[in-house]
CHARMM-style PDB file with segment names, atoms N, HN, CA, C and O in Angstrom:
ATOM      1  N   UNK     1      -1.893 321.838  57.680  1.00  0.00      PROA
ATOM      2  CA  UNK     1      -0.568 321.673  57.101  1.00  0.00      PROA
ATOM      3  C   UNK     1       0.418 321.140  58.125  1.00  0.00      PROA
ATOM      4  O   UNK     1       1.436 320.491  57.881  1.00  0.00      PROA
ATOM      5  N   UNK     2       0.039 321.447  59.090  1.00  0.00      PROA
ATOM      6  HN  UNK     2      -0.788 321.974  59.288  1.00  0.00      PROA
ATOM      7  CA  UNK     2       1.512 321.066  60.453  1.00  0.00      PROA
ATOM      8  C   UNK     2       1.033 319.526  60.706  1.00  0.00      PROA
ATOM      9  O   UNK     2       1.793 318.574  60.877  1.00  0.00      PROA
ATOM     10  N   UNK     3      -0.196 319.494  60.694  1.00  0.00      PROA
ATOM     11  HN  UNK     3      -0.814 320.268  60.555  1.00  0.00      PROA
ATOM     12  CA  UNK     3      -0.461 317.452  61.119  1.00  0.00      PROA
ATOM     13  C   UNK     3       0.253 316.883  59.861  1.00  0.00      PROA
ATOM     14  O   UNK     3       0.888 315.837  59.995  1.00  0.00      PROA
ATOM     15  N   UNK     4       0.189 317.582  58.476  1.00  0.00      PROA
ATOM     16  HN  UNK     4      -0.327 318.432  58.368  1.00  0.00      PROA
ATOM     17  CA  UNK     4       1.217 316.676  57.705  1.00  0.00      PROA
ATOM     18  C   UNK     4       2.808 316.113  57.966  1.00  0.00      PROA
ATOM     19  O   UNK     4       3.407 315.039  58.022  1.00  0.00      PROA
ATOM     20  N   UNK     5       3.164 318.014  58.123  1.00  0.00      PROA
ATOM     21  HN  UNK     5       2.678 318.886  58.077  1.00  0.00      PROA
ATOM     22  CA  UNK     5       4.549 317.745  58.690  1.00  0.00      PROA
ATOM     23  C   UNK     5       4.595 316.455  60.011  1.00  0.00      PROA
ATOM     24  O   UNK     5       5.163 315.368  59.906  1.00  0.00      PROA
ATOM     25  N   UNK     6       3.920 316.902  61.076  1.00  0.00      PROA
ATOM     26  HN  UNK     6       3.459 317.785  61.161  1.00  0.00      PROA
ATOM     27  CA  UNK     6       4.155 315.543  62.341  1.00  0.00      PROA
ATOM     28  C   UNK     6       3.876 313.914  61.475  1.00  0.00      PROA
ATOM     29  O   UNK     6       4.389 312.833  61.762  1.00  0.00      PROA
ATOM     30  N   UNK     7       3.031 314.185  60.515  1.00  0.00      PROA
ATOM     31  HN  UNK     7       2.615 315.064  60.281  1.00  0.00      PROA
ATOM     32  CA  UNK     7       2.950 312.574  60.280  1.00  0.00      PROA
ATOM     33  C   UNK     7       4.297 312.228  59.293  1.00  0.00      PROA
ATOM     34  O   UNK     7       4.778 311.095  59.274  1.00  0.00      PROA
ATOM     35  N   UNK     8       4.768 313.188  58.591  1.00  0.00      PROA
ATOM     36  HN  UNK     8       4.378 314.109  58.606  1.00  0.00      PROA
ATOM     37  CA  UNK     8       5.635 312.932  57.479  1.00  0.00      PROA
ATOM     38  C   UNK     8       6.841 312.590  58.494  1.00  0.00      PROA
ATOM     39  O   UNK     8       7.396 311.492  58.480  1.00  0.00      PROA
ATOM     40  N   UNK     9       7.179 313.587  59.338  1.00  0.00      PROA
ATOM     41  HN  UNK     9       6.727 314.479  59.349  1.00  0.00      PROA
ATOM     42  CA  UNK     9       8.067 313.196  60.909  1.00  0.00      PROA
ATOM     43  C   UNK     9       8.219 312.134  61.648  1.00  0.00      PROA
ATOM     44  O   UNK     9       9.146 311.754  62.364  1.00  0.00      PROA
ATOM     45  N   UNK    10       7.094 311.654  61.364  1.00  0.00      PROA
ATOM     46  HN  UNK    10       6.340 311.962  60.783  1.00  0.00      PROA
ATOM     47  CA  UNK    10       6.862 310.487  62.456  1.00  0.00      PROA
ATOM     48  C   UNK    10       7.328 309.384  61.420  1.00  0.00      PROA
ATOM     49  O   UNK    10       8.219 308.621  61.795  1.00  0.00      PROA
ATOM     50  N   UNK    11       6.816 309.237  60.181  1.00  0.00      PROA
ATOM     51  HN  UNK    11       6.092 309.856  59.876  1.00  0.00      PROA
ATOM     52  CA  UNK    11       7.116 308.412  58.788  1.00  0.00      PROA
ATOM     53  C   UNK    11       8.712 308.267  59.298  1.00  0.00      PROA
ATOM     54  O   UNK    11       9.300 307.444  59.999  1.00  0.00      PROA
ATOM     55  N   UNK    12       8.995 309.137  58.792  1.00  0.00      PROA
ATOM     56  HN  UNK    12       8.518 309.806  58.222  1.00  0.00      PROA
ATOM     57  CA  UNK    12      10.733 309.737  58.898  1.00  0.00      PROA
ATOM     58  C   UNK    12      11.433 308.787  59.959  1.00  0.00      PROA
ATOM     59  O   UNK    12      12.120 307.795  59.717  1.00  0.00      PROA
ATOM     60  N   UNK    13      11.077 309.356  61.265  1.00  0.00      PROA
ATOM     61  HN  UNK    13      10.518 310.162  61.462  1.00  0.00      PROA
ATOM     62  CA  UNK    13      11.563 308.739  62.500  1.00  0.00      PROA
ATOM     63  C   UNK    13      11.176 306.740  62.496  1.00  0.00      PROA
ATOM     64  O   UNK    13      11.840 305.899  63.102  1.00  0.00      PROA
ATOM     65  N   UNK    14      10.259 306.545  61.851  1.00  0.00      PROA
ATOM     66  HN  UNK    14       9.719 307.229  61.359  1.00  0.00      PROA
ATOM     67  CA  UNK    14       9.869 305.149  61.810  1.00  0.00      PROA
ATOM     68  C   UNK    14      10.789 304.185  60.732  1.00  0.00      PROA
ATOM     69  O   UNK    14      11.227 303.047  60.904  1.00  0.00      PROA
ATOM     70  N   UNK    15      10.906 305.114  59.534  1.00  0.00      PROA
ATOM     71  HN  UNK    15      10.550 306.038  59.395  1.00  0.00      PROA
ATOM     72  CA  UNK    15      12.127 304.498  58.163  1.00  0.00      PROA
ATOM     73  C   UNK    15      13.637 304.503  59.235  1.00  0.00      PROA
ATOM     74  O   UNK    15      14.400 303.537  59.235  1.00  0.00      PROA
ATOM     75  N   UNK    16      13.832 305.516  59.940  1.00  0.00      PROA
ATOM     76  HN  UNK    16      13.212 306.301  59.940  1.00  0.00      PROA
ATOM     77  CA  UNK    16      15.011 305.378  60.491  1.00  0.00      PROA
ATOM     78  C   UNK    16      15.096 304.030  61.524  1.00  0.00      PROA
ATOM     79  O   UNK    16      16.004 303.201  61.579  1.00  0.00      PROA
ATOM     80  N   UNK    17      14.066 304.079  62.182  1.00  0.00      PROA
ATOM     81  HN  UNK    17      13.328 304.752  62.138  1.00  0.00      PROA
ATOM     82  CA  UNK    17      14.035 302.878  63.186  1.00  0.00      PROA
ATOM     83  C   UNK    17      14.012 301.336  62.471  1.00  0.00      PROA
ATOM     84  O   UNK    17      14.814 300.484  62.853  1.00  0.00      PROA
ATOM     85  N   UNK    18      13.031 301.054  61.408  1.00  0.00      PROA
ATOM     86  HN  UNK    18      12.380 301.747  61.098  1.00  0.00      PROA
ATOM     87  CA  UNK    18      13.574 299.968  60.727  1.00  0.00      PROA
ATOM     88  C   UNK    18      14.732 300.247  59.962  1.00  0.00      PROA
ATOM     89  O   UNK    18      14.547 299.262  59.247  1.00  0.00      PROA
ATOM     90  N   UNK    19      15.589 300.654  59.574  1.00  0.00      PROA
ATOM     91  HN  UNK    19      15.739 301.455  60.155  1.00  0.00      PROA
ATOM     92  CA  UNK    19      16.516 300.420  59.200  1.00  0.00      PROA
ATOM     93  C   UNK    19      17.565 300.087  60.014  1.00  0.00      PROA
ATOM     94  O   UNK    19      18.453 299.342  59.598  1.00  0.00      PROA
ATOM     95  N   UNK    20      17.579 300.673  61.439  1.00  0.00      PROA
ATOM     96  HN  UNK    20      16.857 301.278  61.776  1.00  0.00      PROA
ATOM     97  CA  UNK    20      18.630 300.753  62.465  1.00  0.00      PROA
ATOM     98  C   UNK    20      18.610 299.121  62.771  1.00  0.00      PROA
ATOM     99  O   UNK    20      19.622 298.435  62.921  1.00  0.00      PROA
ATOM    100  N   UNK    21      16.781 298.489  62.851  1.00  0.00      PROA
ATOM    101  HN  UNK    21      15.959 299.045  62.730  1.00  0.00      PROA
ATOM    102  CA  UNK    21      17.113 297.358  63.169  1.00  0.00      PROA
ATOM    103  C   UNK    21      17.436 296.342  62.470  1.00  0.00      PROA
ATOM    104  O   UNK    21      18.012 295.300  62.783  1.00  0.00      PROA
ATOM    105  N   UNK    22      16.733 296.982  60.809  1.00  0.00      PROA
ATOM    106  HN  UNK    22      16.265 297.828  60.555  1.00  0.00      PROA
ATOM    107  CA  UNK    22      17.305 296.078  59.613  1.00  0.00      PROA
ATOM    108  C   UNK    22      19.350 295.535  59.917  1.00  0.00      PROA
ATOM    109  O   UNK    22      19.993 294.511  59.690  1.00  0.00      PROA
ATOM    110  N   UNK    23      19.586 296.514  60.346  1.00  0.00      PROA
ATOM    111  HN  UNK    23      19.063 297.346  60.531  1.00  0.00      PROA
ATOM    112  CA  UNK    23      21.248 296.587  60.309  1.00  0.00      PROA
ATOM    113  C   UNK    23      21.543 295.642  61.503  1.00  0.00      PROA
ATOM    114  O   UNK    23      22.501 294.874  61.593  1.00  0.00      PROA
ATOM    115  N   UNK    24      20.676 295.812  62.288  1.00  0.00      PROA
ATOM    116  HN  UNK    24      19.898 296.436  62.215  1.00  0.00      PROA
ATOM    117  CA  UNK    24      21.180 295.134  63.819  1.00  0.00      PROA
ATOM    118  C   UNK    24      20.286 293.488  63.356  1.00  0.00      PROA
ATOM    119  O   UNK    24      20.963 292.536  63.744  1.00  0.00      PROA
ATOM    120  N   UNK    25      19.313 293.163  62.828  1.00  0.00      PROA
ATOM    121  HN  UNK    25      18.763 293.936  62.513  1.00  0.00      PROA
ATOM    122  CA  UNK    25      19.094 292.192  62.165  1.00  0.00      PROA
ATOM    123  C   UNK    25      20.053 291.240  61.270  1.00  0.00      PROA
ATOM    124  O   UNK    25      19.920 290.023  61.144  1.00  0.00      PROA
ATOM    125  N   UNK    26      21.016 292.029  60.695  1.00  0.00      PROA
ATOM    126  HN  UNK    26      21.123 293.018  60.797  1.00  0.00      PROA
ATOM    127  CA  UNK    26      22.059 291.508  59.693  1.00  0.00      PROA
ATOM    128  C   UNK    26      23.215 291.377  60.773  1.00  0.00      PROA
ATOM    129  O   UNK    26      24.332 290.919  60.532  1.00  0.00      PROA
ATOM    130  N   UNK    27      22.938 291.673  61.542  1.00  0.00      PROA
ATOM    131  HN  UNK    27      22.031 292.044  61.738  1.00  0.00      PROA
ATOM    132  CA  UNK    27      24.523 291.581  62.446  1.00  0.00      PROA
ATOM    133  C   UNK    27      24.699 290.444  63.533  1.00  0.00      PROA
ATOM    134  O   UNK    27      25.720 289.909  63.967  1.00  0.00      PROA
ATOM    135  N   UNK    28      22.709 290.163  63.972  1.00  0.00      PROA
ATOM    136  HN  UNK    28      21.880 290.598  63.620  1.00  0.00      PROA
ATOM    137  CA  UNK    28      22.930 288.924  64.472  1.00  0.00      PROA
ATOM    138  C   UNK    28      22.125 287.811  63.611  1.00  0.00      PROA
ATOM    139  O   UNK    28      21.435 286.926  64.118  1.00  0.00      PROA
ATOM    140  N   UNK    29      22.275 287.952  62.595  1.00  0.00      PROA
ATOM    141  HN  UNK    29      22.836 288.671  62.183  1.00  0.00      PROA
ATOM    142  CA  UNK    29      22.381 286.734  61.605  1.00  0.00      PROA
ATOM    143  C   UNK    29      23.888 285.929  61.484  1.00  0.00      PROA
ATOM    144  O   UNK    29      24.265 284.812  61.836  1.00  0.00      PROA
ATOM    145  N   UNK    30      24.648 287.254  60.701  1.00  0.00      PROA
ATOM    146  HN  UNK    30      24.341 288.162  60.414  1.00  0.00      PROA
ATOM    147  CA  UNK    30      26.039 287.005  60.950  1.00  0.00      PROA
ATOM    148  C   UNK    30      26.688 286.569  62.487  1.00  0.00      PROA
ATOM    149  O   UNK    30      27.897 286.353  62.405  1.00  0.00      PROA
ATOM    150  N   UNK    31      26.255 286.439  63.540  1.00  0.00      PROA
ATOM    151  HN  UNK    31      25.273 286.615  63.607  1.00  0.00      PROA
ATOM    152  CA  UNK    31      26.356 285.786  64.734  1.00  0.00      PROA
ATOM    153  C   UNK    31      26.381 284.883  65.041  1.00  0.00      PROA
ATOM    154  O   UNK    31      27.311 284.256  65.548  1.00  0.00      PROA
ATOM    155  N   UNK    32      24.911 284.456  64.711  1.00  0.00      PROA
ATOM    156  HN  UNK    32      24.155 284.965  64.300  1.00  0.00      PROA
ATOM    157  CA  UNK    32      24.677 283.407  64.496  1.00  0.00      PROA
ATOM    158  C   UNK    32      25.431 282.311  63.400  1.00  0.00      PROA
ATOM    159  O   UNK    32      25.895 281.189  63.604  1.00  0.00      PROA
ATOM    160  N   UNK    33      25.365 282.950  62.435  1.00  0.00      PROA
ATOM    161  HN  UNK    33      24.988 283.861  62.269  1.00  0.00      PROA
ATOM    162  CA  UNK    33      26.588 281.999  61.546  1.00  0.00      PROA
ATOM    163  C   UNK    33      27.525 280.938  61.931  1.00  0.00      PROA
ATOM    164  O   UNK    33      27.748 279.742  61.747  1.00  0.00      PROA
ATOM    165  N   UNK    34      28.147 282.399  62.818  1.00  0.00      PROA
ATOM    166  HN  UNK    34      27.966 283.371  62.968  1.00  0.00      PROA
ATOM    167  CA  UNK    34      29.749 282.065  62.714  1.00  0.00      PROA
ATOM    168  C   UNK    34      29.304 281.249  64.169  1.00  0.00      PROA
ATOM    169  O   UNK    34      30.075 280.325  64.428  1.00  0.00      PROA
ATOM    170  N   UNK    35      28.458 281.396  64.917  1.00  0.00      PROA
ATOM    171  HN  UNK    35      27.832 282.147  64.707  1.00  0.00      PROA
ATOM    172  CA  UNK    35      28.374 280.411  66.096  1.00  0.00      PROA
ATOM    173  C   UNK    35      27.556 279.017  65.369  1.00  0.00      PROA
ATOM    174  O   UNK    35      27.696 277.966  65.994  1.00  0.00      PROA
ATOM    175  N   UNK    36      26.982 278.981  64.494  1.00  0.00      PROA
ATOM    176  HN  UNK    36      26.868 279.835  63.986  1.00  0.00      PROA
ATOM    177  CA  UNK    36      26.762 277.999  63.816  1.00  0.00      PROA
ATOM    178  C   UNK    36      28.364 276.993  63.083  1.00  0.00      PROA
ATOM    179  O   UNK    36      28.701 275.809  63.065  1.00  0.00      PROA
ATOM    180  N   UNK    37      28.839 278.047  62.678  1.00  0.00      PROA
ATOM    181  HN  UNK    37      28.565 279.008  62.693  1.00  0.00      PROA
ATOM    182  CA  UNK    37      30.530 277.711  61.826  1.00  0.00      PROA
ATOM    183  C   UNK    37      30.988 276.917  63.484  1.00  0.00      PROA
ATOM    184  O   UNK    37      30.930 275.692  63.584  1.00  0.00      PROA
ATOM    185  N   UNK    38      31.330 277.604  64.421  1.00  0.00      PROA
ATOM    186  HN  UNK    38      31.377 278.599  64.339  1.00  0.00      PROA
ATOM    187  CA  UNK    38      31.983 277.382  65.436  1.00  0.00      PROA
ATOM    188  C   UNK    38      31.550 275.528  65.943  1.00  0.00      PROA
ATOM    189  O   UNK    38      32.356 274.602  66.038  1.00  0.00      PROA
ATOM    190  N   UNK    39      30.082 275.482  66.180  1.00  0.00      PROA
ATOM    191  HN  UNK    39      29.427 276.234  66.103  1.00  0.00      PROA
ATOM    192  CA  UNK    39      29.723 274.291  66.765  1.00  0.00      PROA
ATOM    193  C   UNK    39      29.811 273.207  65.635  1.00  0.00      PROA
ATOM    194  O   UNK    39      30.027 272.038  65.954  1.00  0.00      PROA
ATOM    195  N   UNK    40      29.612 273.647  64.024  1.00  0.00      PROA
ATOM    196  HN  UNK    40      29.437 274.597  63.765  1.00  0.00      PROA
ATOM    197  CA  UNK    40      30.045 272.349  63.162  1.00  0.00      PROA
ATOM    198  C   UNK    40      31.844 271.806  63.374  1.00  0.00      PROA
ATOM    199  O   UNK    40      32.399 270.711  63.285  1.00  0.00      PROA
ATOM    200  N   UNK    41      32.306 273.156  63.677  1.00  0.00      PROA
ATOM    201  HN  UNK    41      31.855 274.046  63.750  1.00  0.00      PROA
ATOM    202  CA  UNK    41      33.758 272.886  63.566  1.00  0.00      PROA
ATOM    203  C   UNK    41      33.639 271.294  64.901  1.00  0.00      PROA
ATOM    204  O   UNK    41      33.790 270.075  64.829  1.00  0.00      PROA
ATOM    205  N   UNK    42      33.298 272.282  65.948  1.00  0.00      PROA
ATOM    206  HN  UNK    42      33.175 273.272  66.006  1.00  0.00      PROA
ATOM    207  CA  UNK    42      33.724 271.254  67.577  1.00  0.00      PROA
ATOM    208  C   UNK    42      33.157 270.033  67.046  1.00  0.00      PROA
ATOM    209  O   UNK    42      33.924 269.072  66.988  1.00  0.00      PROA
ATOM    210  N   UNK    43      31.888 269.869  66.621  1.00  0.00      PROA
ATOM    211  HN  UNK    43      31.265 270.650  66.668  1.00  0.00      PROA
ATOM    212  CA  UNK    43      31.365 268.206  66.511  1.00  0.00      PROA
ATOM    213  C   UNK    43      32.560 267.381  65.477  1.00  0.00      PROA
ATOM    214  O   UNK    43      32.970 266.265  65.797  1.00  0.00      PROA
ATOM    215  N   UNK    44      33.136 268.217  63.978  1.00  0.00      PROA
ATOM    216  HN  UNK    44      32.804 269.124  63.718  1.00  0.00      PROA
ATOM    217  CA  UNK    44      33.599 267.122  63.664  1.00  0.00      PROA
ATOM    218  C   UNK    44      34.941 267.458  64.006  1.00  0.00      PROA
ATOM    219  O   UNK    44      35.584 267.690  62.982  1.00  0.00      PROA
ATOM    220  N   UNK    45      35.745 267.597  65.252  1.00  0.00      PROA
ATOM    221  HN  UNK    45      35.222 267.409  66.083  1.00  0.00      PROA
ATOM    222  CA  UNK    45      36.482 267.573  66.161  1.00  0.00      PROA
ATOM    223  C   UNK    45      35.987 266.492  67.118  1.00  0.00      PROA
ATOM    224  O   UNK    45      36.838 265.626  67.320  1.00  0.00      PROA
ATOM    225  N   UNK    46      34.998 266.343  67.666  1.00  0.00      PROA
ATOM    226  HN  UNK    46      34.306 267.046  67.502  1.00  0.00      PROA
ATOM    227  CA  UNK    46      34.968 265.262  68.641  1.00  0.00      PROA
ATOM    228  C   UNK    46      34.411 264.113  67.803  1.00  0.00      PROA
ATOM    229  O   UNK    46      34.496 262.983  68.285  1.00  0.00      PROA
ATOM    230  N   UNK    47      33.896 264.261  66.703  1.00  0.00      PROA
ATOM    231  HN  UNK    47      33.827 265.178  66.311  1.00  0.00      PROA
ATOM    232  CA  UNK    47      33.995 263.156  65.984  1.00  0.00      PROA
ATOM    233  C   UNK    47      35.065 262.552  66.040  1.00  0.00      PROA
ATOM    234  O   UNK    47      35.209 261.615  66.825  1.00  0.00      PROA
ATOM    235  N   UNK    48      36.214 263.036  65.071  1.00  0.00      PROA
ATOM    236  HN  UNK    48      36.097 263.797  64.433  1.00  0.00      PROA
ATOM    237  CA  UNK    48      37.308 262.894  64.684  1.00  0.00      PROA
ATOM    238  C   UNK    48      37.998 262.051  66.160  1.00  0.00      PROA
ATOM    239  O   UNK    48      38.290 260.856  66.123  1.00  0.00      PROA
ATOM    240  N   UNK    49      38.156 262.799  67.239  1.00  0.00      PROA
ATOM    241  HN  UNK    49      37.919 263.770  67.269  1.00  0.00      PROA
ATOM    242  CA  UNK    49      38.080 261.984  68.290  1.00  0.00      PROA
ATOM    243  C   UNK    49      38.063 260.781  68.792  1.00  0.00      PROA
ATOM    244  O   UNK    49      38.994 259.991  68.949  1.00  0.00      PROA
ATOM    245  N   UNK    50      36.528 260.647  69.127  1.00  0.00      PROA
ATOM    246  HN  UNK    50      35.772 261.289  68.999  1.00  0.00      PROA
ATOM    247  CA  UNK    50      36.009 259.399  69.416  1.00  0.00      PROA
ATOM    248  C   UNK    50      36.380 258.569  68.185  1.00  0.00      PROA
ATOM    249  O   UNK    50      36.383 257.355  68.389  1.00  0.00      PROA
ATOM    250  N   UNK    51      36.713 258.997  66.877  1.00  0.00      PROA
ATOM    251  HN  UNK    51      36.711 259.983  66.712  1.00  0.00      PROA
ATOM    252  CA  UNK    51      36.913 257.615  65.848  1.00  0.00      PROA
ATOM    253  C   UNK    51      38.445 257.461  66.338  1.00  0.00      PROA
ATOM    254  O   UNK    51      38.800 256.302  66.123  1.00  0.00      PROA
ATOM    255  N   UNK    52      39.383 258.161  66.871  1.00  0.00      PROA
ATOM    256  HN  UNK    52      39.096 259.103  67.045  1.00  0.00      PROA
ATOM    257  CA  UNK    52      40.424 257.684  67.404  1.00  0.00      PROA
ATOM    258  C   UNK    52      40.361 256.867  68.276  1.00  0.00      PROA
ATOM    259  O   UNK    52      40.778 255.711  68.199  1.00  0.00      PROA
ATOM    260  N   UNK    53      39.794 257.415  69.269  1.00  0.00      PROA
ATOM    261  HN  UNK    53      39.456 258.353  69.331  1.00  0.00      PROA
ATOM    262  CA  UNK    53      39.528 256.309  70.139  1.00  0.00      PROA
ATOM    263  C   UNK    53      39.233 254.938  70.284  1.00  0.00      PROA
ATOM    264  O   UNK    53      39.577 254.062  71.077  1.00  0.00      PROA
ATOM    265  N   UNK    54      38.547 254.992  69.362  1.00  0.00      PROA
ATOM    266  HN  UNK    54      38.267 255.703  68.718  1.00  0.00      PROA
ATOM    267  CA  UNK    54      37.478 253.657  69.038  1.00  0.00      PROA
ATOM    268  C   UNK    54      38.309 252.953  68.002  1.00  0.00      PROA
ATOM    269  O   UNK    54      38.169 251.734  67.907  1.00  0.00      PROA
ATOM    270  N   UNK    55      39.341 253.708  67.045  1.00  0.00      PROA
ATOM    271  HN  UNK    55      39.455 254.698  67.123  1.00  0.00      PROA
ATOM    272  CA  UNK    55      40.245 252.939  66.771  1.00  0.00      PROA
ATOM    273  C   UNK    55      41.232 252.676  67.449  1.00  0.00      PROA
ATOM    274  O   UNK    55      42.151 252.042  66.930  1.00  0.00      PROA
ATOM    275  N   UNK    56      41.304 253.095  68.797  1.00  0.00      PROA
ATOM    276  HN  UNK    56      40.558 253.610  69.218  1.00  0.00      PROA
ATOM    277  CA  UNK    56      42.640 252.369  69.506  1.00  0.00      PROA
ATOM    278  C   UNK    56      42.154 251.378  70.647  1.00  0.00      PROA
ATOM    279  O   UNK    56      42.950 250.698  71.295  1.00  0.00      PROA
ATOM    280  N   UNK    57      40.579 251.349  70.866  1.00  0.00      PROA
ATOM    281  HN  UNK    57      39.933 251.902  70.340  1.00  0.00      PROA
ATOM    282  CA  UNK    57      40.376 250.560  71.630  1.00  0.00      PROA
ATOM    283  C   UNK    57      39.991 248.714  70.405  1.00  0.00      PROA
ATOM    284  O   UNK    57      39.951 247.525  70.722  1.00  0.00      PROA
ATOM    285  N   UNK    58      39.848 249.260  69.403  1.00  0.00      PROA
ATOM    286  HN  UNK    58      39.880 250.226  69.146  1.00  0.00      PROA
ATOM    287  CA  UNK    58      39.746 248.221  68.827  1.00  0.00      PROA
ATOM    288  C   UNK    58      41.239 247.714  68.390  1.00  0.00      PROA
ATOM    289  O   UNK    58      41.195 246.592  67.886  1.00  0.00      PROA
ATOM    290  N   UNK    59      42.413 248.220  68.457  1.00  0.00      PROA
ATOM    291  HN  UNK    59      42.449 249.131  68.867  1.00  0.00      PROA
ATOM    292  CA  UNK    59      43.492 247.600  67.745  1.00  0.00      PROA
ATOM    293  C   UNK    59      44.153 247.294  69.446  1.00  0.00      PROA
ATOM    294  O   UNK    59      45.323 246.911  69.461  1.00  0.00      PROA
ATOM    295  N   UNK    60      43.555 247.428  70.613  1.00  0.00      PROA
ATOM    296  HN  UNK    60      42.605 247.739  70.600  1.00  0.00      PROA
ATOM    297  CA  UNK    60      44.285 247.237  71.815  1.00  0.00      PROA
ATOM    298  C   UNK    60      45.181 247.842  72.339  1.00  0.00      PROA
ATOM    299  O   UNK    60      45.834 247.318  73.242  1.00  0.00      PROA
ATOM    300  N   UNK    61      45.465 249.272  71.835  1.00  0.00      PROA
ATOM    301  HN  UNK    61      44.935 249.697  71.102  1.00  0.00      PROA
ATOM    302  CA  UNK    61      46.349 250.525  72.512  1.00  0.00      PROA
ATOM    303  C   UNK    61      45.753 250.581  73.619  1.00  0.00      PROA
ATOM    304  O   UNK    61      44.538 250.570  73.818  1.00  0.00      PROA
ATOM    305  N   UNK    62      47.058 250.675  74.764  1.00  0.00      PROA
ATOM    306  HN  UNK    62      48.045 250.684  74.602  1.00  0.00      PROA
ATOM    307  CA  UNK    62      46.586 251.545  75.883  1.00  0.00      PROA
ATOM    308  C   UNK    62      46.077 252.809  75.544  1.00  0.00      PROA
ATOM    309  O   UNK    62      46.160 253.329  74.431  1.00  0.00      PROA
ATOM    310  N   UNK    63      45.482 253.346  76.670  1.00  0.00      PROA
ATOM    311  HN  UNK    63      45.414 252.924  77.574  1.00  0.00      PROA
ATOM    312  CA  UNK    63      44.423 254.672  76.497  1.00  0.00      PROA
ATOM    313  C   UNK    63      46.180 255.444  76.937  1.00  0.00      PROA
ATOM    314  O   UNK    63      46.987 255.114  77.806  1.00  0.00      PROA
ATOM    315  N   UNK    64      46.222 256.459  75.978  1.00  0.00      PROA
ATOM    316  HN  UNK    64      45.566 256.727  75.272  1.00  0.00      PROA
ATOM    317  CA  UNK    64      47.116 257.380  76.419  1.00  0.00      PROA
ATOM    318  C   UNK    64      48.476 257.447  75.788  1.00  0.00      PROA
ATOM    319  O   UNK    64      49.258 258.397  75.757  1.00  0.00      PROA
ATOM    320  N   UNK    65      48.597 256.183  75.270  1.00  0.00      PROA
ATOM    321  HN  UNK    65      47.961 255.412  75.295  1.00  0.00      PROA
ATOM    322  CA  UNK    65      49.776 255.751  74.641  1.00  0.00      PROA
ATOM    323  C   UNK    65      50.524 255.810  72.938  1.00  0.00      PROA
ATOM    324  O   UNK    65      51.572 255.361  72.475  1.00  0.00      PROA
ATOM    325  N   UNK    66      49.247 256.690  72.294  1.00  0.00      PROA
ATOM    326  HN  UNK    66      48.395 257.055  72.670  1.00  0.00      PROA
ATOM    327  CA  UNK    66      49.253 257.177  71.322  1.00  0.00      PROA
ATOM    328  C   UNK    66      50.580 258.066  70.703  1.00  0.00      PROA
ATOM    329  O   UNK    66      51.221 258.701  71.541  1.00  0.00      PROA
ATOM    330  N   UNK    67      50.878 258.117  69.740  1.00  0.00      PROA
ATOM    331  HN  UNK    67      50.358 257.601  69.059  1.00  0.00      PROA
ATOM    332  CA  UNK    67      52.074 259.180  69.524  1.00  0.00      PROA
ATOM    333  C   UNK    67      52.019 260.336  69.594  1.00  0.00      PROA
ATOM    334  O   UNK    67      50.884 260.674  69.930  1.00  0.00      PROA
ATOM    335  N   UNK    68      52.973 261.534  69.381  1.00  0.00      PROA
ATOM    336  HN  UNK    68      53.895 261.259  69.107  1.00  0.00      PROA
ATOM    337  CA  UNK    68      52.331 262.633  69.495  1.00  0.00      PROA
ATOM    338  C   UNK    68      52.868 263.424  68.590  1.00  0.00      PROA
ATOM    339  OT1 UNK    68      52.454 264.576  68.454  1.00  0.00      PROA
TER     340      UNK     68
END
């Protein structure tokens, strides 16, 4: 009867451990996300950018001379 209890214990202690990491699993998903969110933001920021650029080197603006 007591090897049941240790295995039912051990069961026990093992549901707790996947779940702890189920949770810590969902937390760096959501991490990842938002560092996913973060690097789409910067690219079409330096997109956005360089098409300035490239439109002021094609219309013959000095570099710098842009409005603000």
């Amino acid at each position: 009867m007591t090897e049941v209890l240790v295995y039912q214990s051990g069961l026990r202690a093992m549901e707790r451990e996947i779940q702890s990491e189920t949770m810590r699993l969902e937390q760096l998903k959501e991490r990842a996300e938002s560092k996913r969110k973060e690097v789409v933001a910067a690219k079409q920021e330096t997109t956005a950018i360089e098409k300035l650029e490239k439109e002021k080197r094609r219309t013959g603006l000095p570099k710098g001379s842009g409005k603000k």
